[in-house]
Backbone as numpy.savetxt, mean C-alpha at the origin, in Angstrom:
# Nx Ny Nz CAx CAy CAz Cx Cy Cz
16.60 14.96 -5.62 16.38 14.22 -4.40 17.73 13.71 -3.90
17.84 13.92 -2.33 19.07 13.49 -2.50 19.07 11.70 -1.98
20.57 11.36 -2.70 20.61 9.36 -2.42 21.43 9.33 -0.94
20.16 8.40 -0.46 20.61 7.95 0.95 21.27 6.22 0.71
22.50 6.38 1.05 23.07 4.69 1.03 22.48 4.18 1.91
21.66 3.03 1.34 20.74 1.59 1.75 21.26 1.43 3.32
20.85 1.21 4.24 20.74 0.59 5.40 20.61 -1.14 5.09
21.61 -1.91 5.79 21.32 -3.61 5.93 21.26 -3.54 7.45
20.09 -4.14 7.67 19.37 -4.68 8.62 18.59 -6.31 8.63
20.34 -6.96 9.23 19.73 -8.51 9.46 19.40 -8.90 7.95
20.23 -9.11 7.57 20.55 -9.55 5.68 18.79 -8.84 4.67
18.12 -7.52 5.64 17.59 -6.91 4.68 18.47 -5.61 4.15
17.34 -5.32 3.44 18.15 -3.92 2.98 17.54 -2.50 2.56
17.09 -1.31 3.49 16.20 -0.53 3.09 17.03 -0.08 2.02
15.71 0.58 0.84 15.51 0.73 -0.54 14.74 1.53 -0.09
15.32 2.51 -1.99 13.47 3.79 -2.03 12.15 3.30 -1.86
11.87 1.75 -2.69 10.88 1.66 -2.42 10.20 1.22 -1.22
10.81 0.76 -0.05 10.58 0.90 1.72 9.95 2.26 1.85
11.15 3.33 1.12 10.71 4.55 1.56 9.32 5.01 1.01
9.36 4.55 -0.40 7.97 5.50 -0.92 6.79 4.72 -0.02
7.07 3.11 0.12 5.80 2.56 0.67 5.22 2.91 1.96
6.24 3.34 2.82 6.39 3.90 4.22 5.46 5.25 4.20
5.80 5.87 3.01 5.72 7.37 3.04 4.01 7.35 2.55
3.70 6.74 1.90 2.21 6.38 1.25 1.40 5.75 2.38
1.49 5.22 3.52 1.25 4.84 4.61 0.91 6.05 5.58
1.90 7.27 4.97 1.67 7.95 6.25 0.66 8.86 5.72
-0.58 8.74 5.91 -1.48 9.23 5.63 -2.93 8.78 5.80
-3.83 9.35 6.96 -5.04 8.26 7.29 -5.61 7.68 6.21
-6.19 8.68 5.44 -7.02 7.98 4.54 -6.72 7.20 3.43
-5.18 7.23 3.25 -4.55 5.87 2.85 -4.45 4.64 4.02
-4.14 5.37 4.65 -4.20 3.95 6.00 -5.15 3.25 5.88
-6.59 3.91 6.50 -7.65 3.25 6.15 -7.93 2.42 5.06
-7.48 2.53 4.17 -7.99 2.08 2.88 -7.00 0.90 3.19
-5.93 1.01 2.93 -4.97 -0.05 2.74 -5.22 -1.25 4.27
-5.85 -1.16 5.37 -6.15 -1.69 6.44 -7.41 -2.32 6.49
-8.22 -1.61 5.16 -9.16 -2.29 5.00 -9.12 -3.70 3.82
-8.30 -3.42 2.49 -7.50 -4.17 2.40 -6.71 -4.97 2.56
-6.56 -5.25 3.54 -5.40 -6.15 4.40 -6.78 -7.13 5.01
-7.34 -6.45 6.04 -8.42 -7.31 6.39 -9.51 -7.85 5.71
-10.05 -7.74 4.53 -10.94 -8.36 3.72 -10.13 -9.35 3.10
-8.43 -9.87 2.97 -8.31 -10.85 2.55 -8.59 -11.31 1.03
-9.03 -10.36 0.30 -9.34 -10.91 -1.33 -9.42 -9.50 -1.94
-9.60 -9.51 -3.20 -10.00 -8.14 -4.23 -11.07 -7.69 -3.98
-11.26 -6.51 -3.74 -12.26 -5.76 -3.73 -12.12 -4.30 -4.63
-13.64 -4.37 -5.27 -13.58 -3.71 -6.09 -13.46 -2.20 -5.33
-13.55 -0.99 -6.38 -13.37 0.42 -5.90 -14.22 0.79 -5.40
-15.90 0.59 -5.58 -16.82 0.98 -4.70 -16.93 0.51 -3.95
-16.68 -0.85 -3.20 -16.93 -1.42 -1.96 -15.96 -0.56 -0.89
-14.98 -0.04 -1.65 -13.94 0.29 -0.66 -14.35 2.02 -0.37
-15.05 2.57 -1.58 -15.55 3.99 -1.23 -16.67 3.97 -0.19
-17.41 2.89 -0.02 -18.36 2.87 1.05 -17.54 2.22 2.51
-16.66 2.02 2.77 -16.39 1.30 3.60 -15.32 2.68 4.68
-14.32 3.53 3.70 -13.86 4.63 4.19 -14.95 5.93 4.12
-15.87 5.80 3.46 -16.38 7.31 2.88 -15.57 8.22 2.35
-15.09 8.24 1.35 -14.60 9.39 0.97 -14.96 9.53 -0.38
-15.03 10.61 -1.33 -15.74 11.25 -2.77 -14.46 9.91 -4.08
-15.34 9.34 -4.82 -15.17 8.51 -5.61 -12.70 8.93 -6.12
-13.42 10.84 -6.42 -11.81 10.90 -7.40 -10.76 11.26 -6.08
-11.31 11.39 -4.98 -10.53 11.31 -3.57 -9.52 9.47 -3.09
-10.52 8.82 -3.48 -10.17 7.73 -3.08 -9.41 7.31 -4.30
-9.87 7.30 -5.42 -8.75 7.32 -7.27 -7.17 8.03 -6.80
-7.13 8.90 -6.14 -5.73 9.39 -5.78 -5.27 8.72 -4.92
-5.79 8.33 -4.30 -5.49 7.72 -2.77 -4.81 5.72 -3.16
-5.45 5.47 -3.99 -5.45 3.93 -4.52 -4.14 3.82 -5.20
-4.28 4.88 -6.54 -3.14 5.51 -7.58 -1.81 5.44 -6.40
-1.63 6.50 -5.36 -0.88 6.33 -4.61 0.01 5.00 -4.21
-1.30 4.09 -3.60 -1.04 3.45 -2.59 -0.33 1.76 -3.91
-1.09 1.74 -4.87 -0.74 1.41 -6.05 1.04 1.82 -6.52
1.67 2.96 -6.48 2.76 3.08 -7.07 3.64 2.97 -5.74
3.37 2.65 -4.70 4.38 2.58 -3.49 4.44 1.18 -3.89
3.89 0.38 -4.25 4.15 -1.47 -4.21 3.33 -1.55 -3.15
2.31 -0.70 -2.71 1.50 -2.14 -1.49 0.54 -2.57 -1.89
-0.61 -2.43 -3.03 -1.55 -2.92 -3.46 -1.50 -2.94 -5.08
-2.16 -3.83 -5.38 -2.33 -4.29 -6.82 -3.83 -3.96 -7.31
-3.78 -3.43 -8.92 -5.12 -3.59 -9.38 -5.42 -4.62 -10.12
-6.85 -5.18 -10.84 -6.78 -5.76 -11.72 -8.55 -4.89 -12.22
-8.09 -4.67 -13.62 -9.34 -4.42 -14.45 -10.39 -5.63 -15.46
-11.59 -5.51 -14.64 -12.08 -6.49 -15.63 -14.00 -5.79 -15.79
-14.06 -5.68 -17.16 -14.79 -5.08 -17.98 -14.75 -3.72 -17.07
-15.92 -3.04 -16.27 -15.84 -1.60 -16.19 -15.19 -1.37 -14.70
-15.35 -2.52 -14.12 -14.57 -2.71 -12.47 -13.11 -2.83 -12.35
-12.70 -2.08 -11.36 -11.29 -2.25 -10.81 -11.24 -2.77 -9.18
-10.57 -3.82 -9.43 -10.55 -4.77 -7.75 -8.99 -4.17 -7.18
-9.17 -4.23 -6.24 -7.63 -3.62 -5.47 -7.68 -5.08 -4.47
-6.19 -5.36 -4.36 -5.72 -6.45 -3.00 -4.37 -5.54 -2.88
-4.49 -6.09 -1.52 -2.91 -5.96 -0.99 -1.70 -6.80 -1.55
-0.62 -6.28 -2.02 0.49 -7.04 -2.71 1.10 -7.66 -0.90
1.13 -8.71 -0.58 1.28 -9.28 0.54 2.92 -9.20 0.43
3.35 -9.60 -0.59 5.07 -9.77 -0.57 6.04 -8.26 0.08
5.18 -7.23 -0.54 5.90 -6.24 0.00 5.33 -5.68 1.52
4.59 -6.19 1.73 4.04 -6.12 3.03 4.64 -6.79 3.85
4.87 -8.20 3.71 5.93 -9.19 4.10 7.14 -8.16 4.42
7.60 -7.61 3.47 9.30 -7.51 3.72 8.92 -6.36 4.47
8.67 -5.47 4.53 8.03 -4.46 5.43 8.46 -4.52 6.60
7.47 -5.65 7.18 7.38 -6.34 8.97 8.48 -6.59 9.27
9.04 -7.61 8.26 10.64 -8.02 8.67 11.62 -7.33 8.66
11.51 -5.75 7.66 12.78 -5.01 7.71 12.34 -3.85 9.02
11.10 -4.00 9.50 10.64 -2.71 10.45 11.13 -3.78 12.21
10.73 -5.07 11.60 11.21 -5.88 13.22 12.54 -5.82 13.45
13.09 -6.41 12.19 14.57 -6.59 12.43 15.59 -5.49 13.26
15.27 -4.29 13.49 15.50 -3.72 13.98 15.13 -3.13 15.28
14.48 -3.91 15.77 13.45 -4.36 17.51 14.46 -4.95 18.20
């Protein structure tokens, strides 16, 4: 892969991980998911979120996995359930490194 030297924009600083999170974004049915996330405001488990996009249970497992290793959402496992939220911090820096340049 080749290394792109960091961009500073207004004392931020794009990083790979801007890029991977950017790049995990670009994709509807990650969009969706992660937008639905954003707007429910709390953890929600994996089936609430398979009924809410429709898509096949190990469709949306890739899609989470994804959206999971870019830094924009978090899991937590408790007994056979997995809850997903949005990691807000990297979402945060996001807005500010995508405005700062407005």
């Amino acid at each position: 892969m080749k290394m792109i030297k960091p961009v500073r924009l207004a004392k931020l600083e794009a990083n790979e991980s801007h890029v991977e999170a950017l790049k995990a974004l670009a994709h509807l049915t990650r969009l969706q998911v992660f937008f639905f996330l954003v707007r429910a405001r709390r953890e929600v488990p994996a089936g609430e979120i398979q009924e809410a996009v429709r898509v096949p249970g190990p469709t949306l497992s890739h899609h989470l996995d994804l959206l999971r290793r870019a830094g924009l959402i978090q899991s937590r496992r408790e007994e056979r359930y997995v809850y997903y939220s949005v990691r807000r911090e990297m979402v945060s820096e996001l807005v500010r490194l995508l405005t700062a340049c407005c």
